[in-house]
N, C-alpha and C positions, 0 to 999 in steps of 0.2 A: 829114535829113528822112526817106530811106527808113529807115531804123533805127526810129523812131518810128511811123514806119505798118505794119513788122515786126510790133512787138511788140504791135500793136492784134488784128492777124489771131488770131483763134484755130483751131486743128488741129483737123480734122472727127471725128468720133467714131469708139473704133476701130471694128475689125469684132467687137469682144469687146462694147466699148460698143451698139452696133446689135442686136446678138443677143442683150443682156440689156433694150434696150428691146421687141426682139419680143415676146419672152417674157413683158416686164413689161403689156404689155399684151394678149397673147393671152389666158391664163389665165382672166381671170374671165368676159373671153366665151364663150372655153368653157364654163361654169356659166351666163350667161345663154342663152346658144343653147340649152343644154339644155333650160333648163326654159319658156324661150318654145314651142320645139318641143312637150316632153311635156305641158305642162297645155293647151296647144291643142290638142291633138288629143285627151288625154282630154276636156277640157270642151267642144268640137264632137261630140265623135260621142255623150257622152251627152247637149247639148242636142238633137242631132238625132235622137236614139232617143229622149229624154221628152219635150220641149215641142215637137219638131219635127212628131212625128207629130200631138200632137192638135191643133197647129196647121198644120199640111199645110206648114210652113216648108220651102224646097228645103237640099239638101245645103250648097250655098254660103252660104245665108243661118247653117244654124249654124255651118258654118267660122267665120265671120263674126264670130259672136258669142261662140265658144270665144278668139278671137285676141282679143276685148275683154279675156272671163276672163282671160286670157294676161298683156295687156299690165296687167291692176291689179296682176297679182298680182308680175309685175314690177316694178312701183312701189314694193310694200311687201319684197320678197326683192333690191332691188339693196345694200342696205347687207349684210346677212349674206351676199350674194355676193363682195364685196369684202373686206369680216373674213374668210372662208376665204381667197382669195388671199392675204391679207397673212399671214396665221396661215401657211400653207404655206412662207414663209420667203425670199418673192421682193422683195429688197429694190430700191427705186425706185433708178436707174439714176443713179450720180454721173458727171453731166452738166455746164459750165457753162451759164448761159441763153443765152447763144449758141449753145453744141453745142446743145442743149435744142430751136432754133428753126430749126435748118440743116435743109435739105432730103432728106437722107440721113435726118433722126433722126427726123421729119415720116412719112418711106414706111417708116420700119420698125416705127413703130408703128401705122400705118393696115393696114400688110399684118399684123401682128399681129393685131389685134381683126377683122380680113376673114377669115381663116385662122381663128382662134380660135372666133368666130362661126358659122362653116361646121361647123366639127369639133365647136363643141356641137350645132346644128342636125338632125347627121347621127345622131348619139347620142341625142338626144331625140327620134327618130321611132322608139324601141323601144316607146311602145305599141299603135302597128300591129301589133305582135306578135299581141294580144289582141284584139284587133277584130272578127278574119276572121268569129271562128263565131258573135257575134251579128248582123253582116250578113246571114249565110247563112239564121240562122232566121227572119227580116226578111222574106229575100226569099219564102221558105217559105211564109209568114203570106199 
């Protein structure tokens, strides 16, 4: 009987396996992080530099509504996010659906797309870059 309940167990994923499901799912969060980051912040600060002003809208409210722009435009850019990862050569993680659902294989792909998401986030806040000197003449005005 144990023999038979041997052969049922299956071996958790290596550390090679866990490292290539990081990977397999950091990736395209990095490319959505990015550009949730970059087009909300461009599309907040010029809602809030054109319809904010002549509607007295506060700072937050175009945050607000730059993160709408944001999130459609993610709607329509999550498939060509994901054809660049897959184009880039990151192939999906030969797993069985047991390893696939084991709890090791669960946190390394949640800390991948957590990690991945952060690392586009932080990269898509480069149009702050360009921001500074239309606030300034803003505040001028």
């Amino acid at each position: 009987i144990l023999t038979s309940l041997e052969k049922l167990e299956v071996a958790p994923p290596s550390p090679g396996q866990l490292r290539h499901v990081f990977f397999h799912n950091a990736l395209p969060f990095v490319g959505f992080g990015f550009l949730d980051n970059a087009i909300m912040i461009a599309a907040g600060t010029q809602i809030e530099l054109s319809i904010g002003v002549v509607l007295g809208i506060s700072t937050m409210a175009g945050a607000a509504l730059g993160n709408l722009v944001s999130d459609l435009a993610g709607l329509g850019l999550a498939g060509y996010v994901e054809a660049l990862a897959s184009r880039l050569g990151l192939s999906i993680p030969d797993l069985t659906p047991k390893q696939a659902d084991m709890w090791q294989t669960r946190l390394s792909a949640h800390l991948g797309k957590a990690i991945g998401v952060t690392i586009g986030c932080i990269l898509g806040m480069f149009p702050l870059l360009f921001f500074g000197e239309e606030e300034e003449k803003l505040e001028e005005k």
